[in-house]
C-alpha positions as CSV (number, residue, x, y, z in Angstrom):
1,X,-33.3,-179.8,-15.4
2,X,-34.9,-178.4,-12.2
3,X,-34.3,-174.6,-11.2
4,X,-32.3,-174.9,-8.0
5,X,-33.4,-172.8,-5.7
6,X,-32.9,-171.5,-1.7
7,X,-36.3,-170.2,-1.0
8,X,-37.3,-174.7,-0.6
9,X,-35.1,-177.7,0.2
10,X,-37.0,-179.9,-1.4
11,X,-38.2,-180.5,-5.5
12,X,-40.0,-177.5,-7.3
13,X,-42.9,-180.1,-8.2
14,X,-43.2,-180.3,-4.2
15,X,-42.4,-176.5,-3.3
16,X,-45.4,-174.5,-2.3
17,X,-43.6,-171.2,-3.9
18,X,-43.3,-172.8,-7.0
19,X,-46.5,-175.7,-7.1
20,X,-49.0,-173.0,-7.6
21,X,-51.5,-175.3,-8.7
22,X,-55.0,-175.3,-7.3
23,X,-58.0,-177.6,-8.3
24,X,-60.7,-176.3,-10.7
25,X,-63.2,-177.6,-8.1
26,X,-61.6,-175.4,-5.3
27,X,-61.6,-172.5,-7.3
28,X,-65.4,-173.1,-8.8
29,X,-66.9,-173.9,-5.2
30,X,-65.5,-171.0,-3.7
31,X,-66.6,-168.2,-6.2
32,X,-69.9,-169.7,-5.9
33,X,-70.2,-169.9,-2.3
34,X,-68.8,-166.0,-2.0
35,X,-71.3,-165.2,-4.5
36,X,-74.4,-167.0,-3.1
37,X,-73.4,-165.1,0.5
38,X,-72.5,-162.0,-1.1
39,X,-75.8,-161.6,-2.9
40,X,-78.0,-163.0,0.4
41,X,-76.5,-160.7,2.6
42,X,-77.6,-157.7,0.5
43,X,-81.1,-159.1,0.4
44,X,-81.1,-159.6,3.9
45,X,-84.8,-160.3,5.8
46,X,-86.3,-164.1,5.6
47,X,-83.2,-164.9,2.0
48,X,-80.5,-164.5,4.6
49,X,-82.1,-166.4,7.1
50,X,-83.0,-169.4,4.9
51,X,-79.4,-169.5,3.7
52,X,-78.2,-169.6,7.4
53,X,-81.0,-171.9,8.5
54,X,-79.3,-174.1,5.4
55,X,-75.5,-173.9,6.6
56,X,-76.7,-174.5,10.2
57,X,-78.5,-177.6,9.6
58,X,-75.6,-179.2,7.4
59,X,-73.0,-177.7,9.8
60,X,-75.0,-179.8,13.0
61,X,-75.0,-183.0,11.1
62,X,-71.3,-182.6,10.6
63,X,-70.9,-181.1,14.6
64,X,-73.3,-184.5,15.4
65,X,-71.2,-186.8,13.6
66,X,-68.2,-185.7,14.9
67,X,-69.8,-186.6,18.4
68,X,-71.3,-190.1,17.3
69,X,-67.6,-190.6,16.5
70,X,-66.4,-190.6,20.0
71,X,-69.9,-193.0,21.0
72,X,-72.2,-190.3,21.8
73,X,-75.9,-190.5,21.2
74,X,-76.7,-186.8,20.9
75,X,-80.6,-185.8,21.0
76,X,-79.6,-184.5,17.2
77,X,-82.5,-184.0,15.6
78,X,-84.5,-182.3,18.0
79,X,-81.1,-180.1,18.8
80,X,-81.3,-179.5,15.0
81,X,-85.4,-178.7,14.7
82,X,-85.1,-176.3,18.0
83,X,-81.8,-174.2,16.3
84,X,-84.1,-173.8,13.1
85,X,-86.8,-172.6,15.4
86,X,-84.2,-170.2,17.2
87,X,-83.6,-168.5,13.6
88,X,-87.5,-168.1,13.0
89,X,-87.9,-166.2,16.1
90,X,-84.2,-163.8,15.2
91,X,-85.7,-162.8,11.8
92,X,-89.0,-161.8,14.1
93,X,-87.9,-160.3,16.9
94,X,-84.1,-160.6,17.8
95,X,-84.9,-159.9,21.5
96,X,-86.8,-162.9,22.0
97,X,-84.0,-165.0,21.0
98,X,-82.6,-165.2,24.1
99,X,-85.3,-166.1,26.1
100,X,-86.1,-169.0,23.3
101,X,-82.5,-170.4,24.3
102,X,-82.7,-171.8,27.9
103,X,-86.1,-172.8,26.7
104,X,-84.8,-174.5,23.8
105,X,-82.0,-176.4,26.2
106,X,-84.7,-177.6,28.5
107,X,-86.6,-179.7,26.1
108,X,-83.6,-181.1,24.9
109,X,-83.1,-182.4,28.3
110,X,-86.7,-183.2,28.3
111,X,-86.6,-185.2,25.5
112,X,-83.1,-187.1,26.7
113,X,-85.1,-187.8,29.5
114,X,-87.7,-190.2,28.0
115,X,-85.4,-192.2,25.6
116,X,-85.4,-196.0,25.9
117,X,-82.1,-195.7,26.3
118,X,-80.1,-193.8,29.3
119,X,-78.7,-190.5,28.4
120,X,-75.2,-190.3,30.1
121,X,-73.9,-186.8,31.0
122,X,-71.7,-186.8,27.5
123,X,-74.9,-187.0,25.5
124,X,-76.9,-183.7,27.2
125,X,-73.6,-182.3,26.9
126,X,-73.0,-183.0,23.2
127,X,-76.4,-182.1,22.8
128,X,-76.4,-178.8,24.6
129,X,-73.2,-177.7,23.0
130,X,-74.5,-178.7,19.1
131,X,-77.1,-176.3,20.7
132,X,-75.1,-173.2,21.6
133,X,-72.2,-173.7,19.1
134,X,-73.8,-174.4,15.9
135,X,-77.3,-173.2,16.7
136,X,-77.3,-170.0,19.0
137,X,-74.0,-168.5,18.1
138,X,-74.4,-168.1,14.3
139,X,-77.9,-166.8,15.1
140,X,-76.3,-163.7,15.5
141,X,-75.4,-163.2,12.0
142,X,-79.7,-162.7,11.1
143,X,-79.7,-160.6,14.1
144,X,-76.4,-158.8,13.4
145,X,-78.2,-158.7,9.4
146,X,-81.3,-157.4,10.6
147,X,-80.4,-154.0,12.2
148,X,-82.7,-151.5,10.4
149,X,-83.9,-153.9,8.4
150,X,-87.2,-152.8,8.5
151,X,-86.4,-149.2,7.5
152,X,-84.8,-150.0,4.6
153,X,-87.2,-153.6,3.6
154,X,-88.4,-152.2,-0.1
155,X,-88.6,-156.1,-1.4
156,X,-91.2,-159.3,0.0
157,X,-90.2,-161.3,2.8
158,X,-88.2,-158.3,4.6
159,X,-85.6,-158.0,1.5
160,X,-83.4,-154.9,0.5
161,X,-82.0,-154.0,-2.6
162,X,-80.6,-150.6,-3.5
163,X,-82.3,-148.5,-5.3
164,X,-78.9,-146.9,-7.4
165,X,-75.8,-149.2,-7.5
166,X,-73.7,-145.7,-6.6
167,X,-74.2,-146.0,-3.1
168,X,-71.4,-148.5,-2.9
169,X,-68.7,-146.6,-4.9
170,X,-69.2,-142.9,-3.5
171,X,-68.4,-142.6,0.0
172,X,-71.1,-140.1,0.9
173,X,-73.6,-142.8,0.0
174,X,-72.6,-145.2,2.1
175,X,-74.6,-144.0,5.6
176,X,-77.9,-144.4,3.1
177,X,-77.2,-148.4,3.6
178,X,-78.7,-150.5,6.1
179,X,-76.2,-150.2,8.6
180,X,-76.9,-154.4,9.1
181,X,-75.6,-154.7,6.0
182,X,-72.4,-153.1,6.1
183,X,-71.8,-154.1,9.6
184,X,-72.0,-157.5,8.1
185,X,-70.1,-157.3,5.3
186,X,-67.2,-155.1,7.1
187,X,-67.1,-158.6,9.2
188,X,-66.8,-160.6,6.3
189,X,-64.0,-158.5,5.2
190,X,-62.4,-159.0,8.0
191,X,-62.4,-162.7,8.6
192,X,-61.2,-163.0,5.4
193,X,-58.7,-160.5,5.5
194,X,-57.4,-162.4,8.6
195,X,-57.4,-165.5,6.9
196,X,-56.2,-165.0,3.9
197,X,-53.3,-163.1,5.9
198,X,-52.6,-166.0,8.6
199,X,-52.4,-168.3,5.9
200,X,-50.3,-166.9,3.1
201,X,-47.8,-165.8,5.9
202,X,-47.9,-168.7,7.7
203,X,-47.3,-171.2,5.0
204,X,-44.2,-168.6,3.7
205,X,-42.4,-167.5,6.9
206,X,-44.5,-169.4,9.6
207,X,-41.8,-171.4,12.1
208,X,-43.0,-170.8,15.5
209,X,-45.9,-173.4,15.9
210,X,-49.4,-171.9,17.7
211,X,-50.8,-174.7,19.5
212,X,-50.5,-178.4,19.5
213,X,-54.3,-178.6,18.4
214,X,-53.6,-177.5,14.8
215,X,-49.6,-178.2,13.8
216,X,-50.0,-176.0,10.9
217,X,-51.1,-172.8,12.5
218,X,-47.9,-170.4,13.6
219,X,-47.6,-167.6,15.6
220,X,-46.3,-165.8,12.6
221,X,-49.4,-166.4,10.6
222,X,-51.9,-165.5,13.5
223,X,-50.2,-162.0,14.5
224,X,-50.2,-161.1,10.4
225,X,-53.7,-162.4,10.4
226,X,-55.0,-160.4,13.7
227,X,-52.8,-157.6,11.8
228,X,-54.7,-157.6,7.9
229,X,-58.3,-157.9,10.2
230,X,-57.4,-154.6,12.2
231,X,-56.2,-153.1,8.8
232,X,-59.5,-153.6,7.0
233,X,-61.9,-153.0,10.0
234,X,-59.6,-149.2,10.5
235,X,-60.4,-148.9,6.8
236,X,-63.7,-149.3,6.7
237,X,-64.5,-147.5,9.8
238,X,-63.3,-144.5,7.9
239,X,-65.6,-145.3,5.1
240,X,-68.4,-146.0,6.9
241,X,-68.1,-142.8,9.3
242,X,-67.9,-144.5,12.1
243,X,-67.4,-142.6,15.4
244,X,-63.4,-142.5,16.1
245,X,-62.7,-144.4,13.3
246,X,-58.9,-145.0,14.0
247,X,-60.3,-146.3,17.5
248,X,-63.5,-148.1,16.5
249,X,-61.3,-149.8,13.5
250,X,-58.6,-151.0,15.9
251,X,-61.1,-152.9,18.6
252,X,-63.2,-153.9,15.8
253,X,-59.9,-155.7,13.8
254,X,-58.6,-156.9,16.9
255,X,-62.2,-158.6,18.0
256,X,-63.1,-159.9,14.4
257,X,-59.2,-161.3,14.2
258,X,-59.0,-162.8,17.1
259,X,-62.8,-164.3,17.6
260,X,-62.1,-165.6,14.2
261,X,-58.7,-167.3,15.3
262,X,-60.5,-169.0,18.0
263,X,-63.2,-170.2,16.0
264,X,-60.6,-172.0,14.3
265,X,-58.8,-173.6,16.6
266,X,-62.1,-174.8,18.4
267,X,-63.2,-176.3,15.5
268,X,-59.6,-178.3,14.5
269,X,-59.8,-179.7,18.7
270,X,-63.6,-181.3,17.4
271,X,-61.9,-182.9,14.6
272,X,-58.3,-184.2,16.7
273,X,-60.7,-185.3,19.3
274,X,-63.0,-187.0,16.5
275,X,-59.9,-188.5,14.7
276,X,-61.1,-186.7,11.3
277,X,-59.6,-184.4,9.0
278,X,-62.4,-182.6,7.9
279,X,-65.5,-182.3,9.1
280,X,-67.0,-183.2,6.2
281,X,-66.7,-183.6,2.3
282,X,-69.6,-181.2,0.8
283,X,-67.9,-178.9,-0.3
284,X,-65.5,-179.8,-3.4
285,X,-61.7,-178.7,-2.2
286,X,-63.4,-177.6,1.0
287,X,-64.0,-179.8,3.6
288,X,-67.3,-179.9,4.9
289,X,-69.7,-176.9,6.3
290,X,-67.8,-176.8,9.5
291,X,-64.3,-176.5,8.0
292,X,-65.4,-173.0,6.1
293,X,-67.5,-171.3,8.6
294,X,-66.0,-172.7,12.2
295,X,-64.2,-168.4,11.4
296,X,-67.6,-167.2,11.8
297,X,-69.0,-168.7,14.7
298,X,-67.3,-166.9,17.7
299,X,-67.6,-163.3,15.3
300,X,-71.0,-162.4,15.2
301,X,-72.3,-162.3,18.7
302,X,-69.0,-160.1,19.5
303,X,-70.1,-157.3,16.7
304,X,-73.3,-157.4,17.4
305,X,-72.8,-156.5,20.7
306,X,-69.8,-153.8,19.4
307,X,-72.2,-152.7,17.2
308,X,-75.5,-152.2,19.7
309,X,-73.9,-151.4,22.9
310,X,-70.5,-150.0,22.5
311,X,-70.7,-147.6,19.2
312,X,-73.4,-145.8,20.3
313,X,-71.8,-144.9,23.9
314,X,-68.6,-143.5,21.5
């Protein structure tokens, strides 16, 4: 006979306290993918680059399907071929990279231009934004990667590796990292801090509905989610000795949290405006590319700046 309970009106087989089943494919894809990014980002130089220039290229044929959905013909592969190019010249020399960008827009414009075809406005546009959403913006993470990178490159093709393993477990160690490296990886920590956070609260206790672009997102879940990322960034600005920790840590969380909030509603108002669920099905119990990074997209050029403008004025 089924346990009644309170807690969920409806059958314990349907209850999301008590159905605590997850697939095998879920589970498997995920350790992998947090072990494939885990273990780039440490290397760092040209291996993190590749993997991004990898998850970019996937994530703009999802972005450019999304937009053939709604009858757009988007100038996608040249889009595609010029955000590859973008990443080349961030592992070289970040400061070029915006100066390859409006360059980058133009021939895309240039090459709309000459089609058989008519481009109409909503194909440059498409085009421009595949461009700055899924092409410049994550181009911060190799540039946000690569601070210091060449003082502490001891491996080819840029790499790092450390040199004892007890640099990650003994606080006094930790300024002896590339401070790309754990700038990164405090981010990472923080997105998923914020979305672990957003969504166990938010499927529990969430009743106040955020927006109308993603029913299943609540106000509850977004202010525990803002909450966890401010709780890990205050943590590991005390580990990392950051200047004012308490103070660095706060605007840090509440920039990662939120940033990564908005990623995640922009990318749900592609998919309601594309009449899709996901954005794509490579990922087994995922979704596509887009559906597990669109957190990461608004993030990177925020703490890169945090990290190159405003910490050293504090």
């Amino acid at each position: 006979m089924p346990i009644p309970n309170t807690l969920c009106p409806i059958p314990n087989s349907q209850c999301p306290i008590f159905n605590t089943s997850m697939p095998w494919s879920r589970i498997i894809s995920g350790i992998v993918a947090i072990a494939l990014a885990l273990s780039v980002t440490l290397l760092g130089g040209w291996y993190f680059t590749i993997m991004f220039a990898v998850v970019i290229f996937l994530g703009q044929q999802e972005y450019f399907n999304l937009v053939r959905a709604r009858g757009i013909a988007p100038a996608a592969k040249t889009t595609m071929a010029v955000s590859l190019f973008l990443l080349v010249i961030c592992t070289i020399d970040g400061s070029l990279a915006d100066a390859v960008m409006p360059l980058a827009g133009t021939l895309i414009c240039f090459y709309l231009l000459f089609q058989p075809k008519f481009a109409t406005i909503a194909d440059v546009s498409a085009s421009i934004m595949g461009l700055f959403y899924v092409g410049y913006l994550p181009s911060y993470w190799v540039r946000l990667r690569a601070i210091d990178s060449a003082v502490f490159s001891n491996l080819p093709l840029g790499g790092y590796w450390p040199t004892t393993w007890a640099d990650f477990w003994e606080k006094a160690s930790y300024a002896s990292l590339p401070q790309g490296f754990t700038a990164t990886m405090l981010t990472f920590l923080c997105i998923w801090a914020a979305d672990i956070g957003a969504y166990t609260i938010g499927k529990f206790f969430g009743k106040t509905r955020l927006s109308e672009i993603s029913p299943k997102k609540t106000v509850e879940g977004a202010v525990f989610g803002i909450t966890s990322s401010v709780a890990v960034a205050i943590a590991g600005a005390y580990y990392l000795h950051l200047p004012r920790s308490l103070l660095t840590g706060l605007a840090l969380g509440l920039l990662i949290g939120i940033a990564s909030l908005l990623g995640d509603l922009t990318e749900s108002m592609l998919k309601r405006d594309a009449g899709v669920k996901d954005s794509g099905q490579l990922i087994p119990g995922h979704g596509g590319i887009l559906d597990r990074t669109d957190s990461y997209i608004f993030t990177a050029p925020l703490v890169y700046y945090f990290v190159t403008l405003l910490l050293p004025l504090l």
